[in-house]
N, C-alpha and C positions, 0 to 999 in steps of 0.2 A: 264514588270513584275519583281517584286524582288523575284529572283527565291532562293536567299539564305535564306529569311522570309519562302517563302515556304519549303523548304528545312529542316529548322528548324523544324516548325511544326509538317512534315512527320516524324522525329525521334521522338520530345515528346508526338506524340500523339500513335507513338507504344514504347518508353518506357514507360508508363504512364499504357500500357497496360500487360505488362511485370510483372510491381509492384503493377497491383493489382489483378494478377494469380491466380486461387482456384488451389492449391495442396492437398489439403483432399486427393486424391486417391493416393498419391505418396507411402503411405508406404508398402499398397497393392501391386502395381507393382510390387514396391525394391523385395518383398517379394515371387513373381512370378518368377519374374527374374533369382534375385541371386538362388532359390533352380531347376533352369532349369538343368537339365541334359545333354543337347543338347545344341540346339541354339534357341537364342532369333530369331524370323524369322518378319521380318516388310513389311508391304504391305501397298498398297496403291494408289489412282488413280488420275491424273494431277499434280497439282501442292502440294499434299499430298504425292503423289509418288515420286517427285523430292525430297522433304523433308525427307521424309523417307528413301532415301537413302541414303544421308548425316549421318540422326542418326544409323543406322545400319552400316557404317560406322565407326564413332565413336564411339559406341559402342563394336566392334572388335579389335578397337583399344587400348581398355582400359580394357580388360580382360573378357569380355561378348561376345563371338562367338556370329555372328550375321551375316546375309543379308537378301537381299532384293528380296521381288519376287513381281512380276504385278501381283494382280488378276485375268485378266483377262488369263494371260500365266499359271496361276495357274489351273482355269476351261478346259485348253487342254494340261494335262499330269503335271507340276509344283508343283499341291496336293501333288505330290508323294517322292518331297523334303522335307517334311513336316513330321516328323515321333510322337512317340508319346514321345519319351525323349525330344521334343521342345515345346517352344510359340510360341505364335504370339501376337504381337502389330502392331495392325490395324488403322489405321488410315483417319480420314474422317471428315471435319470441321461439313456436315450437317448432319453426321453418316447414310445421304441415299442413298450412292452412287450406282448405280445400281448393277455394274462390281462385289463392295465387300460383299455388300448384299447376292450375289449370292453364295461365295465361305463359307459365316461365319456357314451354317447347317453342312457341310462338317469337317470343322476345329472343330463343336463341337460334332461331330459325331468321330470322333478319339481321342476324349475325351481331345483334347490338350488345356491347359489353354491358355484366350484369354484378352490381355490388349487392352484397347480403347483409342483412344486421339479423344477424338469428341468437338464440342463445343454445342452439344445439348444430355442432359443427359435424353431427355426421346426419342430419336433414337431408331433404330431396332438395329444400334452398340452395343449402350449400353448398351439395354436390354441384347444382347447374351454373354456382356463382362463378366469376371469375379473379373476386377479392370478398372475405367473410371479414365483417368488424362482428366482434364475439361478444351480444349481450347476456349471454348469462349469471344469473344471477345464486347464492350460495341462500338465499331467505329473501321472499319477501314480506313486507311491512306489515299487512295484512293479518291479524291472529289467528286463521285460517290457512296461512299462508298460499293461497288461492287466487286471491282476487290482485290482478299486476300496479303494481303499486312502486317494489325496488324496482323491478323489468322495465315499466313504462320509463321511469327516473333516468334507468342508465341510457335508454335509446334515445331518449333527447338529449340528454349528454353526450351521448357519444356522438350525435347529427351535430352537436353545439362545433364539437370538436375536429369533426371532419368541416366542416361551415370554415373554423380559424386557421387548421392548416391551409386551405386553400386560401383562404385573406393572407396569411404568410407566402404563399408562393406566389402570390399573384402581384406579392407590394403590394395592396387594396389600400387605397388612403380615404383617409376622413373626407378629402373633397369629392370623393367618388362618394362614399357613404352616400354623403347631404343630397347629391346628385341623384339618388333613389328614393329620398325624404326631403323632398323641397319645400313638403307643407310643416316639417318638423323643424326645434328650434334650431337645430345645427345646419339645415338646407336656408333656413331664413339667414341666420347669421353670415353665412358664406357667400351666396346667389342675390338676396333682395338686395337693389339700388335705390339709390333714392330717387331714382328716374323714375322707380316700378311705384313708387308711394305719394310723391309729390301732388301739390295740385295746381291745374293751371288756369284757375280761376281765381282771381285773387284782385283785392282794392287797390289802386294806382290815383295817385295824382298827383299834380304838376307843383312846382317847386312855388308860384305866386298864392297856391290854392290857401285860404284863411281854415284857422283852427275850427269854426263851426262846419264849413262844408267836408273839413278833413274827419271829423267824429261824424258825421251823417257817412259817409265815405265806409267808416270802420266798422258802424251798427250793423252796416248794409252786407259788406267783408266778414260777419261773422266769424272772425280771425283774431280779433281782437288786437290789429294792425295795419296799418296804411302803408305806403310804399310811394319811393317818391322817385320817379324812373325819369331817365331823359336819356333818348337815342338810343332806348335797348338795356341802358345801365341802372343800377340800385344806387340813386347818391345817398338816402338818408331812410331811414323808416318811424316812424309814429307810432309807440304801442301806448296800450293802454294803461301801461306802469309808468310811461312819459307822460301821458295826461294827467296821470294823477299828482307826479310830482309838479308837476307844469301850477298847475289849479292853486298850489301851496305858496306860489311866488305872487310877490307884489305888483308885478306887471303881466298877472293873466291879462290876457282879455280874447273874446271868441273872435274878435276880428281881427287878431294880429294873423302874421303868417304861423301857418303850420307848421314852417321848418323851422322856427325859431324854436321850437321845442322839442325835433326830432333828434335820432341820432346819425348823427354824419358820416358817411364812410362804413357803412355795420358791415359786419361778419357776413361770410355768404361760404356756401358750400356745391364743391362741380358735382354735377348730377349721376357721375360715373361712381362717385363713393357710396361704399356699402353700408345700407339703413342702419346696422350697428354701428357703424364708425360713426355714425352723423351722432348716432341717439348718445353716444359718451361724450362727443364735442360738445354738444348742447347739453348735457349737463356739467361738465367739467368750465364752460363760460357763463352757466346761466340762461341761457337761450332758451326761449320756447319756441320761434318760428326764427327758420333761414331764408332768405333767398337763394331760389339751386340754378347755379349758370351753366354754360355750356365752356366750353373749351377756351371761346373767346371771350368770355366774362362775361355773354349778353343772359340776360333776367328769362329764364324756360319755365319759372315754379317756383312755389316755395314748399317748404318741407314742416308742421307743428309737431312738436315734441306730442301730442295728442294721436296724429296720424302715424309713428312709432310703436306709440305704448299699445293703440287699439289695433294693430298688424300683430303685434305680438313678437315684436322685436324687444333683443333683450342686449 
């Protein structure tokens, strides 16, 4: 068998079905939707219900509070997540599924507006809805044509779609996004500071301190830098690329001072800037550790290009 011909097929015969979708009822939904008070609430039985959790889902995710309840968990105590500031978008290819049938006198008895995704708009769904998004389908995938496969396709598409008009009405911006994915890399990039990363533990010592007690200092600092503070402030820091070029000169020696080999005046960064902004400065200078001050310039932390990469800052 050439299973990649078939393969083919299976996709253009559910995009094919995709693009040629009746959305007539979309604006009705948007329109349910967006003026919800509550939460958009999605139900739904087999393979509707797997679906319908996905778009309730994303839908929460994009500024539409939303989940997912079984009909039938609904019928023993579930109703009662159900209030009357909410919807429901119900869902049902043949709009007669027993389970949801069951709960829809209920849903319209608490007066709560009712959206449909059926793919038969003369259903008992559709009759009780009060907006139909129309999934039916002309074939599907299936060489049986039986088992929901274009049907399942368009109903997540079509939840995709009602999800994006309401990010369109809503203005939904990216910083809201991240705002509901803060462990994701667009919530990190936008949210984490370097205040959230830094550490405030770190090796210090005093501007007389000699190059040996400065390297015991650093071993100790596993930072592989020293820091050289007076009154709060960063005047110079010792890293371990100093030592090395230090070592190369004709006037090493372990009991000169430390600072004769530090750097003077180093780069530092305010604690309020975002862990991306730090992690391109410190690559865009070469840096691998900052010192992070506060507002007055005084030493709070420092920040290693290490404690970046392993946050998962990009």
């Amino acid at each position: 068998m050439d299973f990649e011909k078939i393969a083919k097929e299976v996709l253009e015969i559910e995009a094919n079905e995709l693009l040629n979708a009746d959305v007539k009822g979309i604006d009705k939904a948007v329109e349910i939707a967006y003026n919800t008070k509550g939460k958009l609430i999605v139900t739904g039985v087999g393979k509707s219900g797997l679906i319908g959790s996905k778009i309730a889902a994303t839908l929460a995710s994009t500024g539409t509070p939303s989940f997912f309840i079984h009909p039938t968990e609904a019928l023993h105590g579930d109703l009662g997540m159900i209030t009357k500031d909410d919807s429901v978008l119900a869902i049902s290819y043949s709009g007669e599924s027993e389970e949801l049938i069951k709960i829809l006198p209920h849903i319209k008895r608490f007066e709560v507006p009712l959206i449909a995704m059926t793919g038969n708009l003369n259903s008992t769904l559709a009759k009780y809805a009060d907006a139909v998004l129309n999934i039916k389908v002309s074939k599907e995938a299936c060489p049986l044509n039986v088992a929901p496969t274009s049907s399942t396709t368009l109903t997540l598409a079509m939840g995709d779609a009602l999800a994006v008009c309401l990010m369109k009405k809503r203005n939904f911006t990216k910083e809201e996004f991240a705002s509901f994915h803060p462990g994701g890399s667009l919530g990190k990039k936008l949210f984490v500071k370097v205040k959230d990363l830094m550490k405030k533990d770190f090796p210090v010592v005093e501007k007389n301190t000699s190059l040996k007690e400065a390297i015991i200092k650093m071993t100790e600092g596993k930072l592989g830098h020293v820091l050289f503070v007076n009154d709060g402030r960063v005047d110079a820091i010792l890293s371990d690329g100093d030592l090395r070029r230090a070592m190369m000169g004709d006037d090493f020696d372990l009991n000169n001072k430390a600072l004769n080999y530090a750097t003077l005046n180093p780069k530092t960064i305010n604690k309020e800037v975002l862990a991306s902004d730090a992690l391109k400065y410190m690559e865009d200078n070469k840096i691998q550790l900052l010192p992070v001050v506060d507002e007055n310039g005084k030493l709070v932390g420092v920040i290693h290009l290490h404690h970046l990469v392993e946050a998962g800052i990009k």
